[in-house]
Residue frames as a rotation matrix with the C-alpha (Angstrom) as fourth column:
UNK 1
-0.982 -0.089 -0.166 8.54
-0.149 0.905 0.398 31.41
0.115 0.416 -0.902 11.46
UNK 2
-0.497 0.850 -0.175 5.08
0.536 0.142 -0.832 31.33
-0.683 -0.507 -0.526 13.40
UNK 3
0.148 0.814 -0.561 3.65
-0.251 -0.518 -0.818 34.05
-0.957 0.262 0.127 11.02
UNK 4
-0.871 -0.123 -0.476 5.35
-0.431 0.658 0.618 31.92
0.237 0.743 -0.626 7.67
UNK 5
-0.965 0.262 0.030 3.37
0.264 0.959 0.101 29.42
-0.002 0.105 -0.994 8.66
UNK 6
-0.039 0.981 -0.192 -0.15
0.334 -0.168 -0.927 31.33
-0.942 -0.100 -0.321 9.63
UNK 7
-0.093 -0.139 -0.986 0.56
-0.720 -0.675 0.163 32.94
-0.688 0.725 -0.038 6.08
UNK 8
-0.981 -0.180 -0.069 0.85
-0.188 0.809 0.556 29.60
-0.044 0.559 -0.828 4.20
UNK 9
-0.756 0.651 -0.061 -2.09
0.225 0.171 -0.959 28.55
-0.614 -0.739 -0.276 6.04
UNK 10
0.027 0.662 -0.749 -4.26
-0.310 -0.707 -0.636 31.78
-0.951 0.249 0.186 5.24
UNK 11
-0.419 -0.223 -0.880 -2.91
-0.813 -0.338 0.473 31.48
-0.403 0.914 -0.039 1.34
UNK 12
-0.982 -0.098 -0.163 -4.25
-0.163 0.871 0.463 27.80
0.097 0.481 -0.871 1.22
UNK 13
-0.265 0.964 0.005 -7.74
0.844 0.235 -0.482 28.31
-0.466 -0.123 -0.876 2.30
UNK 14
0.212 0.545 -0.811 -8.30
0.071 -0.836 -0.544 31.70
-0.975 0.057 -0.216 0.37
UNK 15
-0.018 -0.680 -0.733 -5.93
-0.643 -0.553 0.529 31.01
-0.765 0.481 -0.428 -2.89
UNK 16
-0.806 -0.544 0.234 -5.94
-0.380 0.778 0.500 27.49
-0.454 0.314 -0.834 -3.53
UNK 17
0.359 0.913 -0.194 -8.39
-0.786 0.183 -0.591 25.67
-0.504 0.364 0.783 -5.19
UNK 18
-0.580 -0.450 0.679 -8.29
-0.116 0.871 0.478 21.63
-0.806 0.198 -0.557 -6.30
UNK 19
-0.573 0.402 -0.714 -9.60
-0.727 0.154 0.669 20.39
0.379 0.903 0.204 -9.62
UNK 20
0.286 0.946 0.156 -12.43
-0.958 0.277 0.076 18.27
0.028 -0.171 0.985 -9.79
UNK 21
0.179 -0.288 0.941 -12.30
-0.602 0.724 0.336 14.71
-0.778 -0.627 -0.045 -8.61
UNK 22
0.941 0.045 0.336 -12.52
0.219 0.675 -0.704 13.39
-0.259 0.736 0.625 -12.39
UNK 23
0.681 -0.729 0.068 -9.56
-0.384 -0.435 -0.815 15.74
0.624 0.529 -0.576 -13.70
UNK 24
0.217 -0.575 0.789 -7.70
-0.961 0.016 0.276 14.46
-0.171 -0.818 -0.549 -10.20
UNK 25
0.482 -0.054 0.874 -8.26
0.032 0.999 0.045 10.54
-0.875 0.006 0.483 -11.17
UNK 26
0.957 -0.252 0.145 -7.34
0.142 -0.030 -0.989 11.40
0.253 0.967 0.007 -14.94
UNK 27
0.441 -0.880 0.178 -3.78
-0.508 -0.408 -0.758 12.78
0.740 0.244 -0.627 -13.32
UNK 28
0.013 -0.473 0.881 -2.70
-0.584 0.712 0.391 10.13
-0.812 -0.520 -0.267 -11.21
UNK 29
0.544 0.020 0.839 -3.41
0.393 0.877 -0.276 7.77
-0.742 0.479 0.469 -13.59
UNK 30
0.705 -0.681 0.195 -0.94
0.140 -0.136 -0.981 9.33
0.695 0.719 0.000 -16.47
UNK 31
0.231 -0.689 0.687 1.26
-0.964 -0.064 0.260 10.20
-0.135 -0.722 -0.679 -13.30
UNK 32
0.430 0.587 0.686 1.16
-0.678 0.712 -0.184 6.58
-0.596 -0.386 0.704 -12.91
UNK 33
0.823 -0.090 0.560 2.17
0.359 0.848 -0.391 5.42
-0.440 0.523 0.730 -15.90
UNK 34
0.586 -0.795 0.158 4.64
-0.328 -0.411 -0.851 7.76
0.741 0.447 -0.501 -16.55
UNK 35
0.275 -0.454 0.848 6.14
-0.915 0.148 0.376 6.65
-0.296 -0.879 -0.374 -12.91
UNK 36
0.503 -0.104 0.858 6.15
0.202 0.979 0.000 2.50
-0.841 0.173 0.513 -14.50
UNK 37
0.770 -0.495 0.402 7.72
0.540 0.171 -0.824 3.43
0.339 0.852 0.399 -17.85
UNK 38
0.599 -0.549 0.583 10.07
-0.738 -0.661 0.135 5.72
0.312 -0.511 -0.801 -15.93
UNK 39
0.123 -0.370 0.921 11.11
-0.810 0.498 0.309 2.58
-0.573 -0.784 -0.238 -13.75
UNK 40
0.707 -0.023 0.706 11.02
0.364 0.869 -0.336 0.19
-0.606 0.494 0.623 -16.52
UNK 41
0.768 -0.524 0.368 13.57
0.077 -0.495 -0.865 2.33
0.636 0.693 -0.340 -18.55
UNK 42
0.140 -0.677 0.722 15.95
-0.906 0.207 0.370 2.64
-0.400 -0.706 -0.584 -14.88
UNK 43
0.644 0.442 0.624 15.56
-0.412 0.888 -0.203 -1.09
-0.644 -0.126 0.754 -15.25
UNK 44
0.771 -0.243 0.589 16.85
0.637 0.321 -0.701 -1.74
-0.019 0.915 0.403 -18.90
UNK 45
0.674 -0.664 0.325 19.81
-0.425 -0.708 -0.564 0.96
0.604 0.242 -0.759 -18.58
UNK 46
0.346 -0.317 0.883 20.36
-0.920 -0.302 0.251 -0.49
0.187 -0.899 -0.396 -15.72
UNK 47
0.823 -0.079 0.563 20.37
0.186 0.973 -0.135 -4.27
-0.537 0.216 0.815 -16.71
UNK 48
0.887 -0.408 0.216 22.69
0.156 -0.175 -0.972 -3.12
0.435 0.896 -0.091 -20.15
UNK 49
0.113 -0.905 0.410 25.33
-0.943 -0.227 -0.242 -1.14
0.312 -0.360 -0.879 -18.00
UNK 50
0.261 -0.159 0.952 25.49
-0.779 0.548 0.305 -4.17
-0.570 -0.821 0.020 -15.81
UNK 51
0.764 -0.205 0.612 26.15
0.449 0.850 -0.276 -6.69
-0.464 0.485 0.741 -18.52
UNK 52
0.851 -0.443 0.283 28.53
0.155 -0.303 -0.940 -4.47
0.502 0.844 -0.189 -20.16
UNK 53
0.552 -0.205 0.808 30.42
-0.825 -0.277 0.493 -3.94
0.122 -0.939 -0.322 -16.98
UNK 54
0.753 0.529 0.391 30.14
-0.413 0.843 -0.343 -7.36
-0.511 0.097 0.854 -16.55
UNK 55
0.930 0.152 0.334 31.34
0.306 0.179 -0.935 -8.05
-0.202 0.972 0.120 -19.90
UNK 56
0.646 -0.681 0.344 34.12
-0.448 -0.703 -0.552 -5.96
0.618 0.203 -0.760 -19.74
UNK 57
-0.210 -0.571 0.794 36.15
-0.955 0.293 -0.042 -7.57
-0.208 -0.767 -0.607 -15.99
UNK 58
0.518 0.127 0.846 35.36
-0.043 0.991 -0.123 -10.95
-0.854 0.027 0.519 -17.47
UNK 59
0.712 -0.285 0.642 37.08
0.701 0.355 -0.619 -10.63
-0.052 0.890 0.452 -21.33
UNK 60
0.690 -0.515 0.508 39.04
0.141 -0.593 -0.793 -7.70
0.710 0.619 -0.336 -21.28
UNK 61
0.556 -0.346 0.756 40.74
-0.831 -0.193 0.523 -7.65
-0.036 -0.918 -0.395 -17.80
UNK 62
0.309 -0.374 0.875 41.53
-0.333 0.819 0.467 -11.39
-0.891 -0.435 0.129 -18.07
């Protein structure tokens, strides 16, 4: 496990390499909005089932 980890380690300071701080702000920020329309779409599926549900043990049950 001990040499996993000095391996990881080694591979991130010799392998890795980050994009530039503009290309980094450009991907959060579509990250971002894909994360709010993501959660606004949960939302609305999630509102619909629930009225249909709903909908259903109120008129068709009774």
């Amino acid at each position: 496990m001990l040499t996993y980890i000095k391996e990881s380690i080694e591979e991130l300071k010799n392998n890795v390499s980050l994009p530039p701080k503009a290309e980094s702000s450009n991907l959060m920020v579509v990250v971002a909005v894909f994360s709010i329309l993501f959660a606004l779409a949960t939302w609305g599926v999630d509102s619909l089932l629930s009225k249909v549900i709903r909908f259903y043990f109120d008129n068709i049950l009774n």
